[in-house]
C-alpha positions as CSV (number, residue, x, y, z in Angstrom):
1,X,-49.1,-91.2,35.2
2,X,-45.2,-91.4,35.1
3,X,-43.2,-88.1,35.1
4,X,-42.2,-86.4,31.5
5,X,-38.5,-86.8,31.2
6,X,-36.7,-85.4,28.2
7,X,-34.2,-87.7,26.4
8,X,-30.5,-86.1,27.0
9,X,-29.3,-85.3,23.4
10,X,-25.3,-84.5,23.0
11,X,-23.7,-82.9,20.5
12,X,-19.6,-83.5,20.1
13,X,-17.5,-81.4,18.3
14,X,-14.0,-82.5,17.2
15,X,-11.5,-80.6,16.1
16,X,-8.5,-82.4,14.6
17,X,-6.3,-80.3,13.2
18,X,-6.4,-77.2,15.9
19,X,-2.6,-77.0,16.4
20,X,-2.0,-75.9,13.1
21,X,-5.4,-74.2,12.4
22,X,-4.8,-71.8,15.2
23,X,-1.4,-71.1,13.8
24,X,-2.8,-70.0,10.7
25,X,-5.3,-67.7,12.2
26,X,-3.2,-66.4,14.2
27,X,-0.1,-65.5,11.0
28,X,-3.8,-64.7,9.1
29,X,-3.7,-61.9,11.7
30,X,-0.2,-60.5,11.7
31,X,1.4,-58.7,9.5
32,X,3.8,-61.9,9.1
33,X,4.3,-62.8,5.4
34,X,1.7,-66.1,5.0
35,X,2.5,-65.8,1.2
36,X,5.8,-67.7,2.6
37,X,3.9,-70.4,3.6
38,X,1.6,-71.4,0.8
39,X,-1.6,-74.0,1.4
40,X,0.1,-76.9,-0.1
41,X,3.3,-76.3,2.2
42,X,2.9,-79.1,4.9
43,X,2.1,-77.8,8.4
44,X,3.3,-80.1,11.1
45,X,3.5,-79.3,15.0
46,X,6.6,-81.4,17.0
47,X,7.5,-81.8,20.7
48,X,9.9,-83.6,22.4
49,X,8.4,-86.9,23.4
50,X,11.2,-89.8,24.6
51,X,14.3,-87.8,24.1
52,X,13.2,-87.2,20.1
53,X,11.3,-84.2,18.3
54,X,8.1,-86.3,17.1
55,X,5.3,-84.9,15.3
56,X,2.1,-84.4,17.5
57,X,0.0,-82.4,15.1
58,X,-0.4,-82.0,11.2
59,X,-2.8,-80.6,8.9
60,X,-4.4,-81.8,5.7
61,X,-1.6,-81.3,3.4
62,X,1.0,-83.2,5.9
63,X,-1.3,-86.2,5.7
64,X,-1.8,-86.3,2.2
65,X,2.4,-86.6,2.2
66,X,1.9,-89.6,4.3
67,X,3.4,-88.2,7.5
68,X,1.1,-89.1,10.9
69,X,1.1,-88.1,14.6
70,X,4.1,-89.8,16.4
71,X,6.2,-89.8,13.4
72,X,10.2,-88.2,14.4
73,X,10.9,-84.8,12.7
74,X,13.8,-86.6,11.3
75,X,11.9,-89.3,9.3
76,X,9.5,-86.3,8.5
77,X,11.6,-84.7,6.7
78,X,13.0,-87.0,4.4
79,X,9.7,-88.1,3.6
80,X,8.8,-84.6,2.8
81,X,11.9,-82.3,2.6
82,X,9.3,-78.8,1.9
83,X,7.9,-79.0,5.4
84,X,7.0,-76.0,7.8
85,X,7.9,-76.9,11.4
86,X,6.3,-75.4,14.3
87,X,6.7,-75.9,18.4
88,X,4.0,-77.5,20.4
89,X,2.2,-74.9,22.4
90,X,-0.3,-76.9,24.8
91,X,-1.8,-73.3,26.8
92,X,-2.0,-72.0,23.6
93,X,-4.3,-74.8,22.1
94,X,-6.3,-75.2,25.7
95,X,-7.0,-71.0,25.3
96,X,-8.1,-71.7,21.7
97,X,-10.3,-74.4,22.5
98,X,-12.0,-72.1,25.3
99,X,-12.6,-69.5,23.0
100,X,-14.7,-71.6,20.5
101,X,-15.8,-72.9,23.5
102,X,-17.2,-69.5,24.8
103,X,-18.1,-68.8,20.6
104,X,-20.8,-72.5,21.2
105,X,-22.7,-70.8,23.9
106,X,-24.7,-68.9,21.7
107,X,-26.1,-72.3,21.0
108,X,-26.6,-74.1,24.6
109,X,-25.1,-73.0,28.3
110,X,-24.2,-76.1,28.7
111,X,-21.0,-76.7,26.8
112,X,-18.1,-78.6,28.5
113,X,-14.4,-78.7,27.7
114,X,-13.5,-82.3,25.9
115,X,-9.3,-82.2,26.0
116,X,-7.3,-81.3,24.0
117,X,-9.3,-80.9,20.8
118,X,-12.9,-81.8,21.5
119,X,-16.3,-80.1,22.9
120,X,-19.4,-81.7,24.3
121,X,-22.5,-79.3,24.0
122,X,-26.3,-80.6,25.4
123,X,-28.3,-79.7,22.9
124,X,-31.4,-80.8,25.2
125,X,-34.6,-79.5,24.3
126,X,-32.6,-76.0,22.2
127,X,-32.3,-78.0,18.8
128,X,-35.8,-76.6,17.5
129,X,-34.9,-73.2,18.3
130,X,-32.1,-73.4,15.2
131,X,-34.4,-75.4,12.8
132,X,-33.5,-78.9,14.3
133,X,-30.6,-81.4,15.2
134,X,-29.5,-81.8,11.1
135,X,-30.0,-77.6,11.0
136,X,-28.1,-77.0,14.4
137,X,-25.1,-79.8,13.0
138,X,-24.7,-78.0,9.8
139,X,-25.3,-74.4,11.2
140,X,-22.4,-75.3,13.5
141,X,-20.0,-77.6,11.6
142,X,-20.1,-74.1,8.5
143,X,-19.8,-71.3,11.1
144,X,-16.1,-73.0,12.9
145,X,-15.3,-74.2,9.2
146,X,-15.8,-70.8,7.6
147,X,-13.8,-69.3,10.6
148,X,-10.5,-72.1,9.2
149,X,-11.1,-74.9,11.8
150,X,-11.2,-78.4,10.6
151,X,-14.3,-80.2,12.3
152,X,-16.2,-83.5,12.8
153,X,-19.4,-83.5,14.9
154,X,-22.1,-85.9,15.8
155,X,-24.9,-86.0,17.5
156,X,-26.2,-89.1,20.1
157,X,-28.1,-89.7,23.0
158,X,-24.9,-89.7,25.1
159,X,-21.6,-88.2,25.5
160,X,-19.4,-91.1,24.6
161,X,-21.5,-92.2,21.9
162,X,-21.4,-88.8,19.8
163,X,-17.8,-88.2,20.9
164,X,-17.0,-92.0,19.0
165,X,-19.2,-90.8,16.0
166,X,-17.4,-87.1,15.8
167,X,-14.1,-88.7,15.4
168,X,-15.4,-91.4,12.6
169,X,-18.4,-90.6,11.2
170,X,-18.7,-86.8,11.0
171,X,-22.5,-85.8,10.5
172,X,-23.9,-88.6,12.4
173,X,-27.4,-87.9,14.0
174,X,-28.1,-91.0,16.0
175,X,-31.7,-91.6,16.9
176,X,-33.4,-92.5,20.3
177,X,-31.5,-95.7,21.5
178,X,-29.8,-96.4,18.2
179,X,-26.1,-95.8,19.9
180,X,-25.4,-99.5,19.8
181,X,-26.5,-100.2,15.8
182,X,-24.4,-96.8,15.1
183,X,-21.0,-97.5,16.7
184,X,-20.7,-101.3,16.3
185,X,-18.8,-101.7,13.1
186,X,-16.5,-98.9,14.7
187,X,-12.9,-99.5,16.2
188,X,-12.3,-100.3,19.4
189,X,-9.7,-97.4,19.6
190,X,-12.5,-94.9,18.8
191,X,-13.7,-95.6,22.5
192,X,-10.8,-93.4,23.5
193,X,-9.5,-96.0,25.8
194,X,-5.7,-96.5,27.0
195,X,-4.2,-97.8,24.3
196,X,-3.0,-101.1,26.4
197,X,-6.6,-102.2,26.3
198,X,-6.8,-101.5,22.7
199,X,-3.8,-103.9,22.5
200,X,-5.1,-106.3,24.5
201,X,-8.2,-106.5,22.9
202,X,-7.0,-106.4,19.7
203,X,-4.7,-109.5,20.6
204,X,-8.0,-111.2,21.7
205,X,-9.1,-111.4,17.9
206,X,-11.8,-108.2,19.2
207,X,-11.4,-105.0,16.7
208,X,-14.3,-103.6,16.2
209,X,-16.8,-102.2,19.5
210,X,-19.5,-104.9,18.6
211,X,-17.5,-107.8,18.9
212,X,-16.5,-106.5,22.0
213,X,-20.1,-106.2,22.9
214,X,-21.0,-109.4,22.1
215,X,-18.8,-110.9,24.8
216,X,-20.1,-110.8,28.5
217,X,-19.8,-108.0,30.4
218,X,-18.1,-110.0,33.5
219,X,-15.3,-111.0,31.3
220,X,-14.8,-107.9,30.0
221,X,-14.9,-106.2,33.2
222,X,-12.4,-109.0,34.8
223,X,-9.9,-108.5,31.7
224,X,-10.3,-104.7,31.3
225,X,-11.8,-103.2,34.4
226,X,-15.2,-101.7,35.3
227,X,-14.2,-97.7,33.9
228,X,-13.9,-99.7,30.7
229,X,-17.0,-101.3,30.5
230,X,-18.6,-98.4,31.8
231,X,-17.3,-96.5,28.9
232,X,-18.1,-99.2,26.2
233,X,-21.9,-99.6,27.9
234,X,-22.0,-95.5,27.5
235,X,-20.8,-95.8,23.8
236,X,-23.7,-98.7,23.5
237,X,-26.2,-96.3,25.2
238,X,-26.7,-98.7,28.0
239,X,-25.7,-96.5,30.3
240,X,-24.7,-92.4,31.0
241,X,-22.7,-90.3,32.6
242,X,-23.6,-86.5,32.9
243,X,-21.0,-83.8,31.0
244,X,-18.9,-80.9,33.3
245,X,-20.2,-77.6,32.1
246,X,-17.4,-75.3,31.9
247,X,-19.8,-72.7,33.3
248,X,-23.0,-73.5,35.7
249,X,-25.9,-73.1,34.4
250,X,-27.6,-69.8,35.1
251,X,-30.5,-69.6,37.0
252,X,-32.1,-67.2,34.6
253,X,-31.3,-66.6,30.7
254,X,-32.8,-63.9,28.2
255,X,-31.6,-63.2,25.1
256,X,-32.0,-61.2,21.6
257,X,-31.3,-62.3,18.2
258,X,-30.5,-60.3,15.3
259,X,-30.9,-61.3,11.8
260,X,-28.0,-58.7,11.1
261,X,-25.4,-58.0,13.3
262,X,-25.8,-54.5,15.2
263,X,-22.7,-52.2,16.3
264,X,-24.4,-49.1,17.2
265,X,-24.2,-48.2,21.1
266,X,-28.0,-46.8,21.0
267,X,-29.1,-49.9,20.0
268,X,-27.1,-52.0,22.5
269,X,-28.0,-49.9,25.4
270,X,-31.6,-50.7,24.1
271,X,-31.5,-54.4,23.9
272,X,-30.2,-54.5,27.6
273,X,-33.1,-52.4,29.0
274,X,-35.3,-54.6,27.1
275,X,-33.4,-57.9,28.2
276,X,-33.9,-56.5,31.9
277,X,-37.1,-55.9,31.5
278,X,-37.6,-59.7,30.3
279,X,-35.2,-60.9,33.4
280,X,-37.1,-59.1,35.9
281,X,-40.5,-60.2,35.0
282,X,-39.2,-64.1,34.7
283,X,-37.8,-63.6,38.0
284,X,-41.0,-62.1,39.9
285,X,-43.2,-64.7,38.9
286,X,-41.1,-67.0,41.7
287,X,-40.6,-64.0,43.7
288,X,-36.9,-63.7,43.1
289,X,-34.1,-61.0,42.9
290,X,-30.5,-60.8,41.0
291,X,-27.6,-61.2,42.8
292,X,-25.1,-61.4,40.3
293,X,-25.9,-60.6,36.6
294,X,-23.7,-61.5,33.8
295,X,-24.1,-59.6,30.0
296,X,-22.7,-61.6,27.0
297,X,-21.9,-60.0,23.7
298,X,-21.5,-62.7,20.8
299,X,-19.5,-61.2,17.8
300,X,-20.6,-62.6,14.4
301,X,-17.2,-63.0,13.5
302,X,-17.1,-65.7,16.7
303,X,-15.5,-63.4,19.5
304,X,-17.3,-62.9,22.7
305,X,-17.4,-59.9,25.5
306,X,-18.8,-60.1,28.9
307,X,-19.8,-57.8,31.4
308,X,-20.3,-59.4,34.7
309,X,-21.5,-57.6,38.4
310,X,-22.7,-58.6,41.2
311,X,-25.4,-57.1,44.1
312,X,-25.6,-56.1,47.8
313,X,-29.0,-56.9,48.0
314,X,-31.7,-59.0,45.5
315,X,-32.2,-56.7,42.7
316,X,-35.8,-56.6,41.6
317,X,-36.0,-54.0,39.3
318,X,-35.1,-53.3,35.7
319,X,-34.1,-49.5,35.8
320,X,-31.7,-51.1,38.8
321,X,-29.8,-53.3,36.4
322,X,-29.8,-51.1,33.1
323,X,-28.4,-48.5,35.3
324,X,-25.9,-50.7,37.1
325,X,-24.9,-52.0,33.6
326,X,-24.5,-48.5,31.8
327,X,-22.1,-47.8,34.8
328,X,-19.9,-50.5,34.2
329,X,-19.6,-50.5,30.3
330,X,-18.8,-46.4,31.0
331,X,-15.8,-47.0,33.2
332,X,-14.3,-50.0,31.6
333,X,-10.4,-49.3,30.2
334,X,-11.4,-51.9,27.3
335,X,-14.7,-50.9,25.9
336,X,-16.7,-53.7,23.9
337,X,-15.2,-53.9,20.6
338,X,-18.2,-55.2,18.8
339,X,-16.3,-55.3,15.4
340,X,-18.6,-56.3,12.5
341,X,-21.1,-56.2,14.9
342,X,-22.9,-58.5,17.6
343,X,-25.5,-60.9,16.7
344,X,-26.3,-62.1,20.0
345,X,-26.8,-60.5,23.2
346,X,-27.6,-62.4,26.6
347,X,-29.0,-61.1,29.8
348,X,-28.6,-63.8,32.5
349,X,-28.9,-64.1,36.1
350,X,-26.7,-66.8,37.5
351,X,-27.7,-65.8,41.0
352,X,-30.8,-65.4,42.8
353,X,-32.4,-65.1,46.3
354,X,-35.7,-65.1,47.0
355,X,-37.3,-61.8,48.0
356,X,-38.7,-61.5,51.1
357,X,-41.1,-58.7,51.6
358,X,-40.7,-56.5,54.8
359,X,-43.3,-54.3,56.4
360,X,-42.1,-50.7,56.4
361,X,-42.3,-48.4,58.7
362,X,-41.3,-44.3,58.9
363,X,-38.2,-45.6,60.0
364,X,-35.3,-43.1,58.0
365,X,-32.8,-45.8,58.7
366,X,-33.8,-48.4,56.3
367,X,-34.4,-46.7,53.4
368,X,-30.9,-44.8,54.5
369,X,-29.4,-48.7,54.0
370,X,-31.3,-49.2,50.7
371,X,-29.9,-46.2,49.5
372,X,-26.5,-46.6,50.4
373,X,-26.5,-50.0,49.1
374,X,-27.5,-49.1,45.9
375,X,-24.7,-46.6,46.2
376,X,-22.2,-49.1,47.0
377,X,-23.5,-51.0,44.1
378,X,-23.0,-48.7,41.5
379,X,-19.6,-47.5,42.9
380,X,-18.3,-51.0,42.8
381,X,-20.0,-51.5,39.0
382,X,-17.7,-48.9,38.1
383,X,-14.8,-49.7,40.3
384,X,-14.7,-53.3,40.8
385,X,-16.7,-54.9,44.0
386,X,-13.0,-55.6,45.4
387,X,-12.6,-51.7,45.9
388,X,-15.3,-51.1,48.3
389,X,-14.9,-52.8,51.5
390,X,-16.1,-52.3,55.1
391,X,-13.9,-53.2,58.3
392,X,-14.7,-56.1,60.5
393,X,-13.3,-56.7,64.0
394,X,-11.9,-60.2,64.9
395,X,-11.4,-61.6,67.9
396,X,-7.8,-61.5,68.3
397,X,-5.1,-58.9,69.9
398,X,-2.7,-59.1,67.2
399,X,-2.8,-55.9,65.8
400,X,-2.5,-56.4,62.0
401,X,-5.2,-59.4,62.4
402,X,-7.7,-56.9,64.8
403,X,-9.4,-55.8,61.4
404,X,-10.2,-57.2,58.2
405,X,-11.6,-55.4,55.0
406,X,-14.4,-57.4,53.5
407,X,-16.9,-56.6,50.4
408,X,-19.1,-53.7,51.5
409,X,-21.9,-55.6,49.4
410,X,-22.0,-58.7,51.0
411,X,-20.9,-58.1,54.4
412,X,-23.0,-54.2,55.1
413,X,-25.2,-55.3,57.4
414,X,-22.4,-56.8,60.0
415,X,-20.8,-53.8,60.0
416,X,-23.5,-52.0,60.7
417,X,-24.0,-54.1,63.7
418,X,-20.2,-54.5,64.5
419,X,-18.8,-53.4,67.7
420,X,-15.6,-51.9,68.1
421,X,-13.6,-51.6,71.2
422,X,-15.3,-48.4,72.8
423,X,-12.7,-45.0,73.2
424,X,-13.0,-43.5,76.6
425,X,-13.8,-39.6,75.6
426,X,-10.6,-37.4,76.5
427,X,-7.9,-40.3,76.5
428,X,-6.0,-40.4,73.8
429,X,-5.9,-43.3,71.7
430,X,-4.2,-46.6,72.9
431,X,-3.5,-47.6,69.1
432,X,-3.1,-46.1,65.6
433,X,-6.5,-45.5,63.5
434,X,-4.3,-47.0,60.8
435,X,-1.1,-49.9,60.4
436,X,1.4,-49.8,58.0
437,X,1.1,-53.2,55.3
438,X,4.4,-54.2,57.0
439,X,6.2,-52.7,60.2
440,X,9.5,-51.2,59.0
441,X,12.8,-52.0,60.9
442,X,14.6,-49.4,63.2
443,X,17.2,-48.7,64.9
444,X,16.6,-48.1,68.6
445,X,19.3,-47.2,71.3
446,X,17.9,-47.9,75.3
447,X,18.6,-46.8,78.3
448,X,18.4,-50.4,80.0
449,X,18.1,-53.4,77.5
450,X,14.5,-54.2,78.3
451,X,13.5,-50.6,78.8
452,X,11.9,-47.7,76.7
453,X,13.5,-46.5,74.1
454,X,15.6,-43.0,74.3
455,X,16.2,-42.4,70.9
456,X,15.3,-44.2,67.3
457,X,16.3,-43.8,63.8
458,X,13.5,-44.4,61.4
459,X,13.6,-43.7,57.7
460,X,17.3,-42.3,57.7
461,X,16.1,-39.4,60.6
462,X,16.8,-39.6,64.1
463,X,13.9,-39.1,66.7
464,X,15.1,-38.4,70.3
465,X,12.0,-39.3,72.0
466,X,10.7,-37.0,75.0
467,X,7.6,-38.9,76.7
468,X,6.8,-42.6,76.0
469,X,3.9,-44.7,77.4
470,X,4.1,-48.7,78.0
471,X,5.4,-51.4,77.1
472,X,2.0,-53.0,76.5
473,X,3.1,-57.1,75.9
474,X,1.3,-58.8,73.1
475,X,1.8,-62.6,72.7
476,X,1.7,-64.5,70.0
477,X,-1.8,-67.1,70.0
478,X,0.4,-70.7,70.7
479,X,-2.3,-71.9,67.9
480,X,-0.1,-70.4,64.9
481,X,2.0,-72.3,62.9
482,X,4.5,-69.6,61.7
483,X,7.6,-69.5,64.4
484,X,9.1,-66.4,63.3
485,X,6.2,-65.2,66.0
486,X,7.5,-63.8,69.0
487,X,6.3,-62.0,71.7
488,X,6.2,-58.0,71.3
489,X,6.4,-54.8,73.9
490,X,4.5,-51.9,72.2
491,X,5.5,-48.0,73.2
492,X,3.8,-44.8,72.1
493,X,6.6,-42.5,71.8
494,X,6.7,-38.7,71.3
495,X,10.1,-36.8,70.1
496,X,10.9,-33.4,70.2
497,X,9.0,-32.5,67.6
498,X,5.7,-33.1,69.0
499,X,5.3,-36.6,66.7
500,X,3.6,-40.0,68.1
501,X,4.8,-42.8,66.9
502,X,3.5,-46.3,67.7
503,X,6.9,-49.1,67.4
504,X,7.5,-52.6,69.4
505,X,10.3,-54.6,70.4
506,X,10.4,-58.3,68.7
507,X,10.8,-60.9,70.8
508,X,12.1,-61.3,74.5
509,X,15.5,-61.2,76.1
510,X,17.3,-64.5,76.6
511,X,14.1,-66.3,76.0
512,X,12.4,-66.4,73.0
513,X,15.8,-65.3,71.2
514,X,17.8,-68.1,70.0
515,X,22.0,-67.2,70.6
516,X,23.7,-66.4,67.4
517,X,27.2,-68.3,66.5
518,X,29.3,-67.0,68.6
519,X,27.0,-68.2,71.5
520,X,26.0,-64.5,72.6
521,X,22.1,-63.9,73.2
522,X,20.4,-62.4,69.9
523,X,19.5,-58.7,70.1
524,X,15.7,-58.5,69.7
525,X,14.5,-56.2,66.4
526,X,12.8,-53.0,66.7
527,X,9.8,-52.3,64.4
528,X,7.5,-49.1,63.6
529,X,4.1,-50.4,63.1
530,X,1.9,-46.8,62.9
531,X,1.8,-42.9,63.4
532,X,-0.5,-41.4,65.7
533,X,-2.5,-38.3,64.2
């Protein structure tokens, strides 16, 4: 029998006027005076496109007054004298669009960004869940319209298709393989194509996307290229392309519904144990542990909060994460705000690893690790995981490269097994426990030019040192692109006061020093790199 395979079902959102309704949101949320700008005012967005302010957004009321995108500000405003002028803001837009973006995954994860005023949601297999395509349509084409966004969705068996309907036939539902039937009578330029094929199609007597259907694909592809007749075969249905998630999907989703939005913190704390609980048993029937959990908070009013944390090791248990997650919301500076209240809360596991049971002895050292990884996780759920690190050798004799801090979580285990360079017991330390972030200049004053020094100034005091040890010559690895490299002599120096310092000399006399203008050799630099304890 042939495999089951579930017909891809895309629903496009459009939203044309999102310049100026994001404007009005955001002076509906100032204390600026919107009563100075009445509804019936035109609202029209400009930029400066060939060396001319030209309108690239409008609302409603601007096109009523007959104005259009690419019209000059100056011929705008003797068409319509009364008219409120704003500047383009293009991150502001693209930050707006993410947030009803992030607002449409209460409906499907799989929601990808459609530039600069669209979305592309697969509604695969979810519809049902909200009552059906027509139900999900209206649910979401009310919900951005009651929050003042202007909108036009469709819904088709690919992205192209729906993304032609949302922009010309707002509502559409297209049926199974009925793409082609629905966008025929269309215009070509609702293929979103460049708008030199438009022109050259339309000077072929070819306006509308059937007639350009009717002719042979060859041709078409000869006259226009193949991405255009790929496009025009994805509008017909004839072919698909998959859409980019702005997110990947999860490996593992739970989630809780409420029929009226909830605000309290007892009953949010709730909902996560019981959304762990949920995770947990999902994931044990494939044998499988969190590594990195992510908790969404959907605001009725169309905000959205998340909480996201990762793991050291495959968390299996649901007392793990509710704890993990109760740290985290308790040492964030910006608690959830869940203003009117949330009306959607997701538990989701993005990360997984499979669980591999181990035999366990009397052993104290691994259940010492387990413990002090699930110390290390809580720490960083309050922290941040960037915070708690653990110190790796490399394999290198530059001193500030020696060591590098890496995420105690994922990288425990190697230092556990990491070996250091061994101290002889009773010998004093040949290096500094710790560097300084960046040497600091001195001022040293030698005996001989390429001997110890005798004295130092460092930090605006004078050190007249008494016993010094070295020079021990580190070379720069010939691999490294950055010049300013040069070979160093380190000293450990003691002063009369008893103090160990560890400086180096930068660079080599009359070799690696290039002669400055007068055609004398460069003095090398002196440098403090650490303090002994």
């Amino acid at each position: 029998m042939p495999a089951f395979s579930m017909t891809r079902r895309i629903l496009s959102l459009w939203l044309p006027r999102l310049p100026t309704d994001r404007l009005r949101r955001q002076l509906s949320r100032t204390a600026a005076p919107v009563d100075s700008a009445p509804g019936d005012v035109p609202w029209v967005v400009v930029a400066r496109l060939a060396n001319a302010l030209q309108i690239v957004a409008l609302d409603d009321a601007a096109a009523k007054a007959g104005l259009e995108v690419g019209l000059p500000l100056a011929n705008a405003r003797a068409i319509c004298p009364d008219l409120m002028v704003f500047d383009a803001d293009p991150a502001a837009d693209a930050l707006a669009l993410e947030a009803i973006a992030a607002w449409c995954d209460r409906f499907t994860p799989l929601v990808a960004l459609d530039a600069p005023d669209g979305l592309l949601l697969d509604i695969t297999g979810c519809a049902h869940l909200f009552g059906g395509e027509a139900l999900m349509l209206q649910t979401v084409s009310r919900a951005l319209t009651a929050q003042g966004f202007a909108v036009g969705a469709a819904i088709a068996g690919t992205a192209v298709a729906a993304r032609t309907l949302s922009r010309y036939r707002h509502g559409r539902i297209v049926g199974v393989g009925g793409e082609a039937d629905a966008v025929s009578a269309l215009p070509v330029a609702a293929l979103g194509a460049d708008p030199a094929i438009g022109h050259g199609l339309r000077r072929a007597g070819l306006k509308s996307i059937g007639e350009v259907a009717a002719r042979a694909r060859p041709e078409i592809t000869a006259r226009f290229g193949a991405a255009f007749t790929s496009l025009l075969e994805q509008a017909l249905g004839q072919r698909d392309a998959p859409i980019s998630p702005r997110q990947p999907l999860p490996d593992y989703i739970v989630e809780k519904r409420f029929a009226e939005p909830v605000a309290t913190d007892t009953v949010i704390a709730a909902t996560l144990s019981a959304l762990a609980a949920t995770l947990v048993d999902a994931m044990a029937r494939h044998g499988k542990g969190a590594r990195q959990l992510r908790a969404s908070f959907f605001r009725s009013d169309g905000a959205v909060r998340a909480v996201e944390l990762q793991t050291g090791q495959p968390v299996t248990k649901a007392v793990v994460i509710d704890r993990l997650f109760r740290e985290r919301l308790d040492a964030i500076a910006d608690p959830l705000d869940p203003g009117f209240g949330f009306d959607l809360i997701r538990l989701s596991a993005s990360q997984t690893e499979i669980v591999v049971q181990q035999q366990r002895d009397l052993d104290a050292n691994v259940h010492d690790n387990d413990e002090l990884s699930a110390l290390i996780d809580r720490i960083a759920a309050r922290i941040g995981g960037r915070r708690v690190v653990v110190h790796l050798p490399r394999d290198t004799h530059i001193p500030e490269y020696a060591a590098w801090a890496a995420s105690a979580q994922h990288h425990l285990a190697e230092a556990a097994q990491a070996a250091w360079p061994a101290r002889i017991a009773g010998e004093p330390p040949l290096r500094p426990l710790r560097l300084f972030a960046h040497p600091e200049p001195i001022t040293v004053i030698a005996e001989v030019p390429d001997g110890p020094p005798a004295r130092f100034r460092w930090r605006r005091v004078s050190h007249a040192v008494v016993r010094v040890e070295g020079p021990e010559r580190v070379a720069m690895e010939w691999w490294r692109s950055d010049a300013a490299l040069l070979t160093r002599d380190y000293f450990r120096v003691e002063d009369e006061a008893g103090l160990r310092f560890w400086l180096y000399r930068d660079g080599l006399y009359e070799r690696e020093l290039a002669e400055d203008e007068e055609g004398e050799p460069a003095r090398p630099n002196w440098f403090m790199h650490g303090l002994f304890a």
